[in-house]
C-alpha positions as CSV (number, residue, x, y, z in Angstrom):
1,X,0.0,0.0,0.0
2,X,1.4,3.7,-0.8
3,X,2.4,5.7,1.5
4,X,1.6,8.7,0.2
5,X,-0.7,10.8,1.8
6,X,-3.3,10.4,-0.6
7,X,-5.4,12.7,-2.7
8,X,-9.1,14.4,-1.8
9,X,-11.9,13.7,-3.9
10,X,-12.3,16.9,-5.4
11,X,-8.6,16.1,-7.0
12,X,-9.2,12.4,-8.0
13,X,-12.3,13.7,-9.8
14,X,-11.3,16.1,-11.5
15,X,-8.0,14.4,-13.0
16,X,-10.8,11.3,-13.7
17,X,-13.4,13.9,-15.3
18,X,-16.1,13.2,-13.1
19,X,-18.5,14.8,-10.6
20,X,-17.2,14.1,-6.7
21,X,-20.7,13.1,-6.6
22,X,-19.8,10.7,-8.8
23,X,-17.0,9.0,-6.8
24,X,-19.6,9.1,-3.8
25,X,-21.9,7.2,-5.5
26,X,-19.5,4.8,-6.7
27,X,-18.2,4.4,-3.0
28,X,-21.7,4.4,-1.5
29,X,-22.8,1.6,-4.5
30,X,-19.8,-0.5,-5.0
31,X,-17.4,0.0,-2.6
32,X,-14.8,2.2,-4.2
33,X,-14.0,4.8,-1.9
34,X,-11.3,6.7,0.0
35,X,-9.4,3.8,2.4
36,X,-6.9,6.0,3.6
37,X,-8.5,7.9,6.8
38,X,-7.0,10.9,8.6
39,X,-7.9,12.7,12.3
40,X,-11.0,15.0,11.6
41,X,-12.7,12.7,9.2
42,X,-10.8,13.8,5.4
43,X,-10.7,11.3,3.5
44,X,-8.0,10.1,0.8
45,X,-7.3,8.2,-2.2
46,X,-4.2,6.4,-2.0
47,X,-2.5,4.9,-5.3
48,X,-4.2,1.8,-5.2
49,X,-8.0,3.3,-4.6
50,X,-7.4,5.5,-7.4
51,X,-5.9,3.0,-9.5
52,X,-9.4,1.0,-9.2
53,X,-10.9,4.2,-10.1
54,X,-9.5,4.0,-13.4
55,X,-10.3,0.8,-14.3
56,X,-13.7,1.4,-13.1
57,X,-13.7,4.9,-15.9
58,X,-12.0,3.1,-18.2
59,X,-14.8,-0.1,-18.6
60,X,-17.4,2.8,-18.4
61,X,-16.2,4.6,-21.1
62,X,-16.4,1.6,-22.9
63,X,-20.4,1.1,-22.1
64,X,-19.6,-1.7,-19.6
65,X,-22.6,-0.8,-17.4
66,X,-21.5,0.3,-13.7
67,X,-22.2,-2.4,-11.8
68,X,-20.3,-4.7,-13.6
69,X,-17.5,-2.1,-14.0
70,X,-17.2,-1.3,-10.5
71,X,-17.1,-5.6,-9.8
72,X,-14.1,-6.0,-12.6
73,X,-11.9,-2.8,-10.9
74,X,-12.5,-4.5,-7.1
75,X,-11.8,-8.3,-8.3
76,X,-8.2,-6.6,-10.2
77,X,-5.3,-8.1,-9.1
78,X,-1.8,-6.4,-8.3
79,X,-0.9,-7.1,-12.2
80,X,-3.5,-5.1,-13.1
81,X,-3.8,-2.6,-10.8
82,X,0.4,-1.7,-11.3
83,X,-0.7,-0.8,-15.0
84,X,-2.7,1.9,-13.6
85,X,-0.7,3.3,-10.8
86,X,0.1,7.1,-11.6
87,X,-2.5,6.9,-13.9
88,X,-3.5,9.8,-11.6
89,X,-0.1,11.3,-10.3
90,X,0.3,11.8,-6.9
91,X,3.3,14.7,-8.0
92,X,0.4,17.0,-9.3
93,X,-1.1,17.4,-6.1
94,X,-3.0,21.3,-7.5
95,X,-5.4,21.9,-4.7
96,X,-4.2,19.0,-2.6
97,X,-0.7,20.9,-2.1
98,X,-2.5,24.5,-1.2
99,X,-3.7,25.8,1.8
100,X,-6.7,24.0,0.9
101,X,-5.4,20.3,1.3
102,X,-7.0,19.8,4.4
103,X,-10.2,20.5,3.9
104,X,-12.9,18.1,4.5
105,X,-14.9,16.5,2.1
106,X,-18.0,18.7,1.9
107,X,-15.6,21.8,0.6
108,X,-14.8,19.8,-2.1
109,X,-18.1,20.0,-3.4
110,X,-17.5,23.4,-4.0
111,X,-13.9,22.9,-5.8
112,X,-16.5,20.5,-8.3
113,X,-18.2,23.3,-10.1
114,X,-14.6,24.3,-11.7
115,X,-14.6,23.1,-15.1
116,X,-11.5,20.3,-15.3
117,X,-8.1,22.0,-16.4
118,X,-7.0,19.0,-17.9
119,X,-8.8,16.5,-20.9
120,X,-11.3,14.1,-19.2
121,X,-9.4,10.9,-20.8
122,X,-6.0,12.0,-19.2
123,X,-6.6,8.7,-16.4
124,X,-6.8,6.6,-19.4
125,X,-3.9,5.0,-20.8
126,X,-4.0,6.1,-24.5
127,X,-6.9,8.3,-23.9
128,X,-5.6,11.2,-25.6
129,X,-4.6,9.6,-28.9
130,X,-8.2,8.1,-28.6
131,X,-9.7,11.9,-28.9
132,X,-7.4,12.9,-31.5
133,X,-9.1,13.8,-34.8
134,X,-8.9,11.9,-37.7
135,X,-10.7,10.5,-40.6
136,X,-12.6,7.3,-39.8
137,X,-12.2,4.0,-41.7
138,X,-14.6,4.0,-44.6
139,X,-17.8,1.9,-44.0
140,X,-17.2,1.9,-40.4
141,X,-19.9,3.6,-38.0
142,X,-19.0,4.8,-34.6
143,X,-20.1,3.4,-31.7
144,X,-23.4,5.2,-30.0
145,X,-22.0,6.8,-26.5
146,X,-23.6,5.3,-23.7
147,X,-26.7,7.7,-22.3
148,X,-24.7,9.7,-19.3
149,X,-27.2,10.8,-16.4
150,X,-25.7,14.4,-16.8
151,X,-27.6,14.2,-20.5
152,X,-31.0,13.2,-18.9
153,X,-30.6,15.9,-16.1
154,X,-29.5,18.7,-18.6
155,X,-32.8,17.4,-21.3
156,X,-34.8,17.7,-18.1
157,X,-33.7,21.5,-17.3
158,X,-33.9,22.3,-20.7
159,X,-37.9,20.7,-20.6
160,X,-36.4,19.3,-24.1
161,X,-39.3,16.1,-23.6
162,X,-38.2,14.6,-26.8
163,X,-34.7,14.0,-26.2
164,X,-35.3,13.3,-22.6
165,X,-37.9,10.2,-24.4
166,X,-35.0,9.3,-26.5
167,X,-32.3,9.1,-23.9
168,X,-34.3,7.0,-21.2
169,X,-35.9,4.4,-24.3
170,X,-34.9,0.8,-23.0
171,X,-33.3,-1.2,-25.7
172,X,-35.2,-4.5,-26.5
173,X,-33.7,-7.1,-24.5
174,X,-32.1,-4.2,-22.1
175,X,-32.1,-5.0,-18.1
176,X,-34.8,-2.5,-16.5
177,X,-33.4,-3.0,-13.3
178,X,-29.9,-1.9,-14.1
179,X,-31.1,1.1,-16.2
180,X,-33.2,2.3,-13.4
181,X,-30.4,1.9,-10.3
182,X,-27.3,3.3,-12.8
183,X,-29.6,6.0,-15.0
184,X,-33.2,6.7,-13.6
185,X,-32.4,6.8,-10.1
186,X,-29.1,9.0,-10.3
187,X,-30.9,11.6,-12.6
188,X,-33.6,11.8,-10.1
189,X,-31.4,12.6,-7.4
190,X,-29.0,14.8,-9.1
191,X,-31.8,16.9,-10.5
192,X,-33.1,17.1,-6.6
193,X,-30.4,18.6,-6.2
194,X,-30.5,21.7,-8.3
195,X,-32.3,24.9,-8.2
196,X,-34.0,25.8,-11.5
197,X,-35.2,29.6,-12.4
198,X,-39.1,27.9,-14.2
199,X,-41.5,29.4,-16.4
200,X,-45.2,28.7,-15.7
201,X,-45.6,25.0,-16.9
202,X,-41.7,24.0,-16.5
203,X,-40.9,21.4,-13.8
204,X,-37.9,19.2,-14.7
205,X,-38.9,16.5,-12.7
206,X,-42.3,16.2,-14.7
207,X,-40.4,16.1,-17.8
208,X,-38.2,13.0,-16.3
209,X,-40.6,11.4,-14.7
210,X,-43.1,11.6,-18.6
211,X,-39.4,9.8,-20.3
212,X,-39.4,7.2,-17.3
213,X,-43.1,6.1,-18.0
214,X,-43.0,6.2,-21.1
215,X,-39.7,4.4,-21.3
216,X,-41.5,1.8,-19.4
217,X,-44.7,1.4,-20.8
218,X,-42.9,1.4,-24.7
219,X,-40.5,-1.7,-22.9
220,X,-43.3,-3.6,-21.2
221,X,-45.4,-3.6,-24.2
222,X,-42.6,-4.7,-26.4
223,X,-42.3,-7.5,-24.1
224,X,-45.6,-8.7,-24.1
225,X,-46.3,-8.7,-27.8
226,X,-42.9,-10.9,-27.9
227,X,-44.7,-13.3,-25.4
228,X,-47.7,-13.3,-27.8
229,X,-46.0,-13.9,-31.1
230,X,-43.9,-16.6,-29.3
231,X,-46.9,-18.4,-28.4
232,X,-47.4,-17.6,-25.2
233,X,-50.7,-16.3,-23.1
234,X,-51.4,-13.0,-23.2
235,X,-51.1,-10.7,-19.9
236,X,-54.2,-11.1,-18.6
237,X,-54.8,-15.1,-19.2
238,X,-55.4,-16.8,-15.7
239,X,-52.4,-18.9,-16.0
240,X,-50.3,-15.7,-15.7
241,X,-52.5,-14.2,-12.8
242,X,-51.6,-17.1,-10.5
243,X,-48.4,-15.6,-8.8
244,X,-48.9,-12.2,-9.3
245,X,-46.9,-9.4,-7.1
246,X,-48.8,-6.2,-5.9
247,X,-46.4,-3.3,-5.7
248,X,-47.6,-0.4,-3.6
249,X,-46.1,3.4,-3.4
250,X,-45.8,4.7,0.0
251,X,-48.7,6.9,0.8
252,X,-48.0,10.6,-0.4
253,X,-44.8,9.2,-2.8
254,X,-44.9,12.3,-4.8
255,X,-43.3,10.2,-7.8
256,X,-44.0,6.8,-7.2
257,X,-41.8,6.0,-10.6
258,X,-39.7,2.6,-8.7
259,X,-43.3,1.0,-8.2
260,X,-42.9,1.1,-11.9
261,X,-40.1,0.5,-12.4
262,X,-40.1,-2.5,-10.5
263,X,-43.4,-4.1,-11.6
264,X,-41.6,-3.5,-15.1
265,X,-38.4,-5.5,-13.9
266,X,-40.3,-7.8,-12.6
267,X,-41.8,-8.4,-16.1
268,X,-38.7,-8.6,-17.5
269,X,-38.1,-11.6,-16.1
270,X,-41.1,-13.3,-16.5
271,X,-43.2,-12.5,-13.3
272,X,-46.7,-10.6,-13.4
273,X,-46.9,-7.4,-11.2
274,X,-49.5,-4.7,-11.0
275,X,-49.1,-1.4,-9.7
276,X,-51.9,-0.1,-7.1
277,X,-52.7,3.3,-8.2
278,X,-54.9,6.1,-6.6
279,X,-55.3,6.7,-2.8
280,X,-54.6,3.1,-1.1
281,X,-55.8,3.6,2.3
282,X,-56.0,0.3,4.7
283,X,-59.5,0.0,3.7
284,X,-58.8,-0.2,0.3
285,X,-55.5,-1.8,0.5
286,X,-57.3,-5.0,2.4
287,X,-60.1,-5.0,-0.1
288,X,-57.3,-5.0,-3.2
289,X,-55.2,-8.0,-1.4
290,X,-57.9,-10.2,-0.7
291,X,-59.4,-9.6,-4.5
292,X,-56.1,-10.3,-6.4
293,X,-54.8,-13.0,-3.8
294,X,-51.6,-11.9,-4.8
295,X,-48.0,-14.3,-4.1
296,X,-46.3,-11.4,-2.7
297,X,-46.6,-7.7,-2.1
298,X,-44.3,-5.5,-2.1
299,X,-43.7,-1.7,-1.2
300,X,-41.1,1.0,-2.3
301,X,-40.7,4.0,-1.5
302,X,-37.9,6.7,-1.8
303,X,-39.3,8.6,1.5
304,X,-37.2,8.4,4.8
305,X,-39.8,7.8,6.8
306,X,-42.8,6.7,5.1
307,X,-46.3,5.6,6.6
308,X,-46.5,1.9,7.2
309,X,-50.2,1.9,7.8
310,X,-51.0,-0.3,4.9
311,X,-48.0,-2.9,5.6
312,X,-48.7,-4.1,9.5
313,X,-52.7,-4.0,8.0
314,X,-51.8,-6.3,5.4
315,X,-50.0,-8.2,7.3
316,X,-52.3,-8.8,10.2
317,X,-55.1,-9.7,7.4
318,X,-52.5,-12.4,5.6
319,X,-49.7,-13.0,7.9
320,X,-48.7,-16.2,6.1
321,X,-48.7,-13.6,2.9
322,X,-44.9,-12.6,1.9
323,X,-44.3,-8.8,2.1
324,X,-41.4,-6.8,0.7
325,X,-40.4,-3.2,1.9
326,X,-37.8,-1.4,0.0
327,X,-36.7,1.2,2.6
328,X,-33.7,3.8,1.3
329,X,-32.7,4.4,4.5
330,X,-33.0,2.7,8.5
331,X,-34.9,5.9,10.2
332,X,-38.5,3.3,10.3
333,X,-37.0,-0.2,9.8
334,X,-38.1,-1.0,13.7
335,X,-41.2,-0.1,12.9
336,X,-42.0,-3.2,10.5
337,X,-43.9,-5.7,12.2
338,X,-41.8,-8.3,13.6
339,X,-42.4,-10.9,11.0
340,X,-40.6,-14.2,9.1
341,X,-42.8,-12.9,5.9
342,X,-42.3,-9.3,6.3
343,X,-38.9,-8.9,4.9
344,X,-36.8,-4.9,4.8
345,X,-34.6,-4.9,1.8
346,X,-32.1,-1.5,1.3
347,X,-31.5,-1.7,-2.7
348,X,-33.6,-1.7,-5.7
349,X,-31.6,-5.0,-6.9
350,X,-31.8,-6.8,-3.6
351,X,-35.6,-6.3,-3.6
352,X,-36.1,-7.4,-7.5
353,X,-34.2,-10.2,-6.3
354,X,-36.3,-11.3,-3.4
355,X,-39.6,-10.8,-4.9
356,X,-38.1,-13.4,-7.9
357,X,-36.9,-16.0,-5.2
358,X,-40.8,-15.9,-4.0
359,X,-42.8,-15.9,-7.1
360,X,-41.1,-18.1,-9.8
């Protein structure tokens, strides 16, 4: 392990050409953060983190979609890993060496709105000869760039609807799931995140939200006409409807957009979910369980602390019926009834996952 004494993450990301909110997602996701600690909290990259890092940018650039990115640059070996040491030098320290280098991590959020000084590929071995101009080889086509989430958020601001459609569609035979957790999911927050000067009618977030339906339905239906054509029943044919999945929003989710995208995942892999719409009060939440008799129900919500009325009512109704909460964070976990069928699950993934294991 170096013993340097690392770089912040306003440095790493601006020699990477990323956001630091970036390399906090990656560390919060995957595991690719900061190891080297000092007094006070700051947090530093040492050569080997940031050697990961590149690997991770590098299989990115090449459309290798995050989560499989970030599992390649943790399983590298030393081999590996000693091609990419210095990729990021630890001798141009810029802000690290000035009075600045001490500063924790929330001031370099502010060094992040600087515009890199250097080209975005400089991490990647043989990243400037990549952008150098030159003619392209005759009858070959260049490679689409993989969407970015900075695209979506800036079609969003711009309430540019059609591009924002275009940039969320969902290639036929593409993962839901992983576009939702590494796209969707990021633009939503990053957009959350900024303050936006409207006109009457303009609201970003209505203009995301319209591409991530309509992402979905386009996908789903594509789906199910492929069923069809193949042979297969169509959506609503009984032997489909046997191991159905409810998906509930939390009460009050202003954009309840995972319920759909998870009942859409769920599709994708061959399971049949329905999204409860519309107030869902315990009343009516009891009435809707016992009609569909569903093989699992599951709630998610991107609220901190939601309102678990309808879950212990559910489950006091059907305690033998399996119930999944996708909570993003721990500040009402003890509040779930005490269960073996209620299950808490933290990630979109894990809960797609769990719901699977119960219904196919």
């Amino acid at each position: 392990m170096s013993t340097s004494p690392g770089l912040a993450v306003a440095a790493v990301a601006r020699r990477l050409g990323v956001a630091p909110a970036t390399l906090r997602t990656w560390d919060r996701r995957y595991g690719l953060g900061p190891s080297q600690h000092r007094a006070g909290s700051h947090r530093r990259y040492t050569d080997d983190d940031v050697a990961r890092l590149v690997v991770m940018r590098r299989l990115t650039l090449d459309g290798v979609a995050p989560a499989d990115a970030a599992r390649a640059a943790l399983a590298a070996d030393d081999e590996e890993l000693d091609a990419h040491r210095g990729a990021v030098s630890f001798d141009e320290r810029g802000a690290d060496t000035g009075p600045d280098a001490d500063e924790p991590d929330d001031a370099d959020d502010t060094a992040e709105q600087e515009p890199p000084s250097r080209p975005f590929l400089r991490a990647v071995p043989g990243g400037e000869a990549a952008r150098a101009p030159g003619p392209r080889p005759v009858g070959v086509r260049e490679a689409p760039r993989p969407t970015r989430v900075s695209d979506v958020v800036d079609a969003a601001i711009a309430y540019d609807q059609r591009t924002c459609d275009r940039l969320l569609r969902i290639p036929a035979g593409g993962d839901p799931a992983a576009w939702w957790s590494d796209l969707v999911e990021p633009a939503l927050e990053r957009l959350a995140e900024r303050t936006v000067l409207a006109g009457p009618g303009e609201v970003p977030e209505v203009v995301l939200a319209n591409a991530t339906l309509g992402a979905l339905r386009e996908y789903t239906q594509a789906s199910e006409d492929a069923i069809v054509a193949a042979g297969g029943p169509p959506r609503n044919h009984p032997s489909r409807m046997r191991r159905i999945v409810l998906v509930f929003a939390a009460p009050d989710e202003p954009l309840p957009l995972a319920a759909h995208a998870l009942a859409a995942s769920l599709a994708s892999h061959g399971a049949m979910a329905r999204i409860v719409t519309g107030p869902a009060n315990v009343h009516r939440t009891l009435e809707i369980v016992t009609m569909v008799r569903p093989a699992a129900v599951a709630m998610v919500t991107t609220q901190a602390r939601p309102d678990l009325g309808i879950v212990h009512a559910a489950h006091e109704a059907n305690p033998s019926l399996p119930f999944f909460v996708g909570l993003p964070s721990d500040d009402v976990a003890d509040e779930l009834p005490l269960a073996s069928t209620v299950h808490r699950v933290r990630s979109f993934p894990g809960l797609l996952h769990e719901l699977l294991a119960v219904v196919r």
